[in-house]
C-alpha positions as CSV (number, residue, x, y, z in Angstrom):
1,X,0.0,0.0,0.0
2,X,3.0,2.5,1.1
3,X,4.3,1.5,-2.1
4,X,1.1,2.8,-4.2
5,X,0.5,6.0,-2.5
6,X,4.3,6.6,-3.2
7,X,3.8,6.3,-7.2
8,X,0.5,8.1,-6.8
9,X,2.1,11.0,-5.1
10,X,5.0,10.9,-7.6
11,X,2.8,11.3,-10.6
12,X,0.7,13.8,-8.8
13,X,3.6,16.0,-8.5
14,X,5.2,15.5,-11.6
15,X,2.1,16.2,-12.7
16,X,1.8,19.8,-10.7
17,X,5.7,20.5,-11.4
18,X,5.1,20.4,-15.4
19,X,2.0,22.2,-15.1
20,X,3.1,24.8,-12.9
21,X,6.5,25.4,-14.9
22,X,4.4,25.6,-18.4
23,X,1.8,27.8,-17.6
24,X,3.3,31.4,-17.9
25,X,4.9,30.3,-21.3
26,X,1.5,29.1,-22.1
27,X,-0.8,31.8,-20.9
28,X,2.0,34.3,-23.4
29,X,1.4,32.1,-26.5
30,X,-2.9,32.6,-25.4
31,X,-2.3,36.2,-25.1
32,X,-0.5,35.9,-28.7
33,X,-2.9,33.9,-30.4
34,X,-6.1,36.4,-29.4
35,X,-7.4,33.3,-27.4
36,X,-9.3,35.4,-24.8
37,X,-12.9,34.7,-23.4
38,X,-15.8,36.9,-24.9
39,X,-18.2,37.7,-22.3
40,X,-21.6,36.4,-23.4
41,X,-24.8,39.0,-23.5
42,X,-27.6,36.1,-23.5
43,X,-28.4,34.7,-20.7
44,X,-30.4,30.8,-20.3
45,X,-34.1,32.3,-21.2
46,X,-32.3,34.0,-24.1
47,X,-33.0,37.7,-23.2
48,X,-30.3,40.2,-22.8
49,X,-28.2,39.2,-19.5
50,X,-27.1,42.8,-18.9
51,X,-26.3,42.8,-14.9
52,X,-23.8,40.0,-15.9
53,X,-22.0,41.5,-18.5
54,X,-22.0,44.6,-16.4
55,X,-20.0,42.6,-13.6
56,X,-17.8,40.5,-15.6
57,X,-16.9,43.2,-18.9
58,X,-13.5,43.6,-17.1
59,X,-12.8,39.9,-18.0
60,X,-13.1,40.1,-21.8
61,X,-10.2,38.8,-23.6
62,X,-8.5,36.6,-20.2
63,X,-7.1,33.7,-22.3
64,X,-9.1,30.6,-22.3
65,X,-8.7,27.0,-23.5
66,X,-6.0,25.8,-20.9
67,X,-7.1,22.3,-22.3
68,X,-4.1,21.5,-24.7
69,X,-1.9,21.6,-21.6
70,X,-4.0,19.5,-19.4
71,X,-4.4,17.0,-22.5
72,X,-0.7,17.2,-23.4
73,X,0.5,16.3,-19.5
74,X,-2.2,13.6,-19.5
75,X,-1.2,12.0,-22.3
76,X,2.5,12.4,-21.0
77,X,1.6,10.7,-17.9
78,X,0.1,7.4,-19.7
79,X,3.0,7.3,-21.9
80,X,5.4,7.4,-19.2
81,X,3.5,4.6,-17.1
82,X,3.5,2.1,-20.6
83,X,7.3,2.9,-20.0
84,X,7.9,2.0,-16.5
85,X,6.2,-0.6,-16.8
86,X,7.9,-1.9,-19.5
87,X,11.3,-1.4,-17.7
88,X,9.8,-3.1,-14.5
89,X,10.2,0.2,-12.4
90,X,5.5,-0.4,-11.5
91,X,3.3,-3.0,-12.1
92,X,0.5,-1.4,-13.7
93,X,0.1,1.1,-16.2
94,X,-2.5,3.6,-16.5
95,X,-5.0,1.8,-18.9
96,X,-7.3,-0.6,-16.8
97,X,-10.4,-1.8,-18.0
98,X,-11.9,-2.1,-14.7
99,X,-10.5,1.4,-13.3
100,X,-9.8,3.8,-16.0
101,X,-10.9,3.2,-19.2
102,X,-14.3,4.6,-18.8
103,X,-12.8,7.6,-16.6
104,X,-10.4,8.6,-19.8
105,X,-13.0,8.2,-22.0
106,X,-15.3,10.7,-20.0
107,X,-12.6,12.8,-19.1
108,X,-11.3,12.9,-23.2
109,X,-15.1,12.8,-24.8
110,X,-16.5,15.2,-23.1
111,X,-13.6,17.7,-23.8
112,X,-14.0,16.9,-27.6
113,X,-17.9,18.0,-27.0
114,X,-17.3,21.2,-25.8
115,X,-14.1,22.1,-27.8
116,X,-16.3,23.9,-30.6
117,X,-18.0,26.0,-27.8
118,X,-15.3,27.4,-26.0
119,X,-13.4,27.9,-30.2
120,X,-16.7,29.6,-31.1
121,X,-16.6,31.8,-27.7
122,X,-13.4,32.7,-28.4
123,X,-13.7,33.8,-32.2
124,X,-17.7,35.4,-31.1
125,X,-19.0,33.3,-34.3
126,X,-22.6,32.4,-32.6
127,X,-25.0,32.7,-35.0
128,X,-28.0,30.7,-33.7
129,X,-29.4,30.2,-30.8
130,X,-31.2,27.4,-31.2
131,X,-29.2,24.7,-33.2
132,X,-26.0,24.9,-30.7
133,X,-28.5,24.4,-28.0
134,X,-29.9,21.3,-29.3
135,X,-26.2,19.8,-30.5
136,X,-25.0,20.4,-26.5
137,X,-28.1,18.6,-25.6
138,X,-27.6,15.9,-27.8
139,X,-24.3,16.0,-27.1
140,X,-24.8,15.6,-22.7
141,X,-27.7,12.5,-23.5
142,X,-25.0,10.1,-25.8
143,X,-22.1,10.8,-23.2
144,X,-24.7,10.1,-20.5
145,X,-25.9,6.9,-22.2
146,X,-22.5,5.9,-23.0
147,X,-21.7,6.1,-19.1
148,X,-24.7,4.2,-17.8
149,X,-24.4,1.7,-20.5
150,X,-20.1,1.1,-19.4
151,X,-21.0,0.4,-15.9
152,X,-23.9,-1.7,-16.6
153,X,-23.4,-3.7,-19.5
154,X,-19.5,-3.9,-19.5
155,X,-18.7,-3.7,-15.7
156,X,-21.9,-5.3,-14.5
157,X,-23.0,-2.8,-11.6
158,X,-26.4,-2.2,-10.8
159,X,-25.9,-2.3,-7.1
160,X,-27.3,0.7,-4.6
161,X,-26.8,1.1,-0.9
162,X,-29.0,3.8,0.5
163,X,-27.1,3.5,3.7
164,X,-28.6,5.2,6.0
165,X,-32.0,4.6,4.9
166,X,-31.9,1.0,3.8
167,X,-35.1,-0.2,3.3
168,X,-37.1,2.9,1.9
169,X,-36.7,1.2,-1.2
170,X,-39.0,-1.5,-0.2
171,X,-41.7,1.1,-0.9
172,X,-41.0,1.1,-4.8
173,X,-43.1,-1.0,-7.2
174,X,-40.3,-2.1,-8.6
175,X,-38.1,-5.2,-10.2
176,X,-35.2,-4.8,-7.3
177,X,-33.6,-7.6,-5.1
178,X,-32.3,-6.5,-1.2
179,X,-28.7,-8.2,-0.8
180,X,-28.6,-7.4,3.4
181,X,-28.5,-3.1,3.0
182,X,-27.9,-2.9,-0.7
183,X,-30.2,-3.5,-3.6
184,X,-29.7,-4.8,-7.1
185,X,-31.9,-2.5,-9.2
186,X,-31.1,-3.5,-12.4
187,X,-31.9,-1.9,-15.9
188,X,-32.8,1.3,-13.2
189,X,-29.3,1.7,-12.1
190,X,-29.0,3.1,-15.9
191,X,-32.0,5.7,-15.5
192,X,-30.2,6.5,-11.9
193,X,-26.9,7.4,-13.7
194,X,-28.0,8.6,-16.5
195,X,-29.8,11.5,-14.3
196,X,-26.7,11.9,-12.2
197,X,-24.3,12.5,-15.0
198,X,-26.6,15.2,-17.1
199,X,-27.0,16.8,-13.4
200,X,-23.2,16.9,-12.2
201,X,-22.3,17.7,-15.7
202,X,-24.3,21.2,-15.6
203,X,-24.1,21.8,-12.1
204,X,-20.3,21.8,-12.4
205,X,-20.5,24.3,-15.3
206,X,-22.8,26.8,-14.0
207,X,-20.5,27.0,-10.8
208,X,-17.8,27.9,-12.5
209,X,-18.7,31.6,-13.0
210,X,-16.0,33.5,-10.5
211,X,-12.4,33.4,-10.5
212,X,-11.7,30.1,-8.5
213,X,-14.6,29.0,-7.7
214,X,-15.7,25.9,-9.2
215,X,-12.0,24.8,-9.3
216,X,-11.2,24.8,-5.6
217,X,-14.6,23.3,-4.9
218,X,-13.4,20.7,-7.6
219,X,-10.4,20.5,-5.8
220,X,-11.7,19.3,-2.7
221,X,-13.8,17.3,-4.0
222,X,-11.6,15.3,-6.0
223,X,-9.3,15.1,-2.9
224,X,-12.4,12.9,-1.0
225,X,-12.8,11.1,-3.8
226,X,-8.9,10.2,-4.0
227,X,-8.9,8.8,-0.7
228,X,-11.7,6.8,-1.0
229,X,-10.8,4.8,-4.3
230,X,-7.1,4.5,-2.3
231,X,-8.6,3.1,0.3
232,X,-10.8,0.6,-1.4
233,X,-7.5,-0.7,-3.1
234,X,-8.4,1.2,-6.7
235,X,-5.0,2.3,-6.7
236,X,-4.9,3.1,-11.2
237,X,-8.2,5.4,-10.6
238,X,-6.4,6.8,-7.9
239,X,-3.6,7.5,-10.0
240,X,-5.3,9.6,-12.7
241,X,-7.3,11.7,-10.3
242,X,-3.9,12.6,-8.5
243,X,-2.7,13.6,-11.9
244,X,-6.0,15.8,-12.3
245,X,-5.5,17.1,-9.1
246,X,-1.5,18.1,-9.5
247,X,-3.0,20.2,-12.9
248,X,-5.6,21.4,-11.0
249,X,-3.4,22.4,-8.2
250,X,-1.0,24.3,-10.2
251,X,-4.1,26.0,-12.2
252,X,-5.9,27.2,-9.5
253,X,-2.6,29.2,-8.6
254,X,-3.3,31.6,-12.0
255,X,-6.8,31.2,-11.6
256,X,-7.5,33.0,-8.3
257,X,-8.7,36.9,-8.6
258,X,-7.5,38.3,-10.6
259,X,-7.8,35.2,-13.0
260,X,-5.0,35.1,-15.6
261,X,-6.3,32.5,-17.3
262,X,-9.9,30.8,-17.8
263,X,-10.2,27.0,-18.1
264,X,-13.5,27.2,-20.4
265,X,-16.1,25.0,-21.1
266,X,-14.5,22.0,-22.6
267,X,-12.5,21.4,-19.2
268,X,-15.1,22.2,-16.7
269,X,-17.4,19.5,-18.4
270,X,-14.5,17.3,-19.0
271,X,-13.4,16.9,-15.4
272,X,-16.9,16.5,-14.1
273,X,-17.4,13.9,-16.8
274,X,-14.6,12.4,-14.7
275,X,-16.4,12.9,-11.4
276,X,-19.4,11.6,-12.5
277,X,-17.8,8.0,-13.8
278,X,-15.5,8.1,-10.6
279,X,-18.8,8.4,-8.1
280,X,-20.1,5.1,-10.4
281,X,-16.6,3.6,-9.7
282,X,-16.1,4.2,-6.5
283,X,-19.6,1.9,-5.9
284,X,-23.1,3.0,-4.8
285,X,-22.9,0.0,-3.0
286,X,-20.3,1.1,-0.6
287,X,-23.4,3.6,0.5
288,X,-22.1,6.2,-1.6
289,X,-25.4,7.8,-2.5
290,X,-26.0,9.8,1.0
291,X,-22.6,10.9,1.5
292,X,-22.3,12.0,-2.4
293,X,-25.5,14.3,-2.4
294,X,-23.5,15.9,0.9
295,X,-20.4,16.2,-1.0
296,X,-22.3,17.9,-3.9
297,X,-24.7,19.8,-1.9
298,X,-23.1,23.1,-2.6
299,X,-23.2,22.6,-6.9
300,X,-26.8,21.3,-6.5
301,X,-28.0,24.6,-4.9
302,X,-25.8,26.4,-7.7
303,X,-27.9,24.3,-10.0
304,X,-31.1,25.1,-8.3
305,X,-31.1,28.2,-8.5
306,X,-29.9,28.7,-12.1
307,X,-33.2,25.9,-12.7
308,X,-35.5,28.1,-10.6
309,X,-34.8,31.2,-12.7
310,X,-35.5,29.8,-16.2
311,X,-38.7,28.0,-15.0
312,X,-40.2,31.2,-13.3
313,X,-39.1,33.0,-16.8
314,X,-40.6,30.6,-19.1
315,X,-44.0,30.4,-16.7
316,X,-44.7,33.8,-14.9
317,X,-42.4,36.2,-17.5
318,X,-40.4,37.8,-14.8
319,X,-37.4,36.7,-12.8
320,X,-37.0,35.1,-9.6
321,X,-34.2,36.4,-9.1
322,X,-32.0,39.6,-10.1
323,X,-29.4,37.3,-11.6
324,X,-28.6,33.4,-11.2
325,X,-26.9,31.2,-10.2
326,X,-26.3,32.3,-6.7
327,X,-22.9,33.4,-6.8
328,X,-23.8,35.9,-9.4
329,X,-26.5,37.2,-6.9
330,X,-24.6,37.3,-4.2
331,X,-21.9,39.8,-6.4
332,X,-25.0,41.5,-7.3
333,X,-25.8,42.4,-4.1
334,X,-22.7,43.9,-2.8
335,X,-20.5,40.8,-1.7
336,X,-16.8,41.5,-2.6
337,X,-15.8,38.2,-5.6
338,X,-13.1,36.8,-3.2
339,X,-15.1,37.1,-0.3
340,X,-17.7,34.9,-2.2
341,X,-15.0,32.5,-3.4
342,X,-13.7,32.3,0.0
343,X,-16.8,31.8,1.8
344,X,-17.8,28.7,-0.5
345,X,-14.3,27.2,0.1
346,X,-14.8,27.1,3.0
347,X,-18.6,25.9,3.4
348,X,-17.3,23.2,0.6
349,X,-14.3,22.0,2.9
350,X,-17.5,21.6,6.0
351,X,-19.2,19.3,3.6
352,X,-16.4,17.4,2.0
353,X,-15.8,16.6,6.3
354,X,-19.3,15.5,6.7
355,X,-19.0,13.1,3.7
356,X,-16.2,11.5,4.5
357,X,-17.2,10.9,8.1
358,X,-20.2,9.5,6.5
359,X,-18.5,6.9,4.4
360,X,-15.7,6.1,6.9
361,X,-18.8,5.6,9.9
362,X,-20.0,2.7,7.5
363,X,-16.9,1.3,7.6
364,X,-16.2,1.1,11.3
């Protein structure tokens, strides 16, 4: 085991190291190339969003698409693992059916779904609103149904544990099978995950709206998720999220206000493709499901409230709110950016706590 965390801690900081020395080279060349974020003027119910272009106009033209990097060092990394393990130096490489195949895929497919986005942000060439609206949708249901179809079909999960309220389930009038607290729910377990992924995967997004943000919320969160996969003896899985998290690391140090560099679309879906394969991985059946919706507590209010405002446009014509998602209100209202940022750190680093009591307290 001392042996694993060793290599995962190696890779991790080769991982940071790389990143960390690149960047500033990297940011120049984005500053070169005109690749700066355009701040958009719509807003979800496709009216004029004027109080967030008001706040954010400042930001115009900070380089985007840090993705290349990310995607070079990752690719880097699985190289160098075919090599050492070729030369005997580790065991396993970081291609594993059981572990990592699906978690590449996410991470790597979802970043080739929202590459034309964050090009077409960049360049300001929106012309419709409708038809990139339905291709992102179409886009989020395949990756979804590709991810609940992986863990059902090829890795044969369909287990649940609603730890702590095993038994609730007795109340559905449906085909499941109790095995002590867990329940095999079959062909459901794909409905389950296929909601889960289109939900993390926009919840993450519409976070990520003030420098640092989303990405030391995602940093935290990743960091829970590391330990548990380690400790479960997923040590490849492991691997990969310390290698997201070294990038990450080094990213969020040009990231924080004032942001020198965006990660854009592309990314933010990417990695929480990754988190939502990794939550499948690491097992509902372990009694994941409780602990997770504490974990994402914070990204589902985000959500919420981004939902809330589109549905009370569409039905009563007016807006619940000034301006959604709630750390947009919050700036609206006064509240300095960092002191936002800060303040959902550190209600983030309460929950990520609660979590992992949760899922160690099973354990004991």
């Amino acid at each position: 085991m001392l042996q694993n965390l060793t290599q995962i801690l190696i890779y991790s900081m080769i991982a940071c190291i790389i990143t960390a020395v690149i960047f500033p080279y990297y940011i120049r060349l984005l500053r070169y190339l005109k690749a700066g974020k355009t701040i958009r003027e719509d807003s979800g119910t496709w009216d004029k969003a004027v109080i967030f272009h008001a706040l954010h106009q400042h930001k115009s033209g900070t380089p985007t698409m840090w993705w290349w990097l990310i995607l070079l060092i990752m690719i880097v990394m699985i190289i160098l693992s075919l090599l050492l393990q070729k030369w005997w130096v580790i065991n396993n490489n970081l291609l594993s059916r059981e572990e990592t195949y699906v978690l590449l895929v996410a991470f790597f497919g979802m970043w080739l779904r929202w590459l034309v986005d964050d090009y077409l942000n960049i360049k300001s060439w929106w012309r419709s609103k409708w038809l990139p609206a339905i291709i992102k949708l179409l886009g989020m249901f395949l990756f979804a149904g590709f991810v609940s179809y992986w863990f059902h079909f090829k890795l044969w999960i369909n287990e649940v544990d609603f730890w702590p309220f095993a038994g609730l389930t007795n109340l559905w009038r449906v085909n499941i099978h109790r095995l002590g607290s867990s329940y095999q729910i079959g062909l459901w377990y794909m409905i389950l995950t296929f909601v889960m992924t289109l939900t993390i995967t926009n919840a993450i997004n519409i976070t990520d709206g003030l420098d640092g943000l989303a990405w030391g919320v995602m940093l935290m969160i990743l960091s829970v998720c590391a330990i548990i996969t380690f400790y479960y003896g997923q040590y490849i899985a492991t691997t990969v999220i310390g290698i997201v998290l070294g990038c990450l690391l080094a990213f969020l140090w040009f990231n924080i206000n004032p942001a020198k560099i965006f990660m854009g679309d592309s990314w933010s879906l990417a990695l929480w493709g990754l988190f939502s394969t990794l939550v499948y991985l690491i097992g509902f059946k372990i009694g994941f499901v409780i602990p997770f919706f504490v974990l994402f507590w914070l990204c589902l209010i985000e959500l919420m409230t981004s939902w809330l405002q589109i549905f009370w446009k569409k039905i009563f014509k007016r807006k619940l709110f000034s301006i959604a998602p709630l750390h947009h209100l919050l700036e609206h209202r006064g509240m300095n950016e960092s002191s936002i940022v800060m303040r959902f750190w550190l209600i983030q680093g309460i929950l990520c706590m609660i979590a992992f009591i949760l899922v160690m307290y099973q354990l004991i």
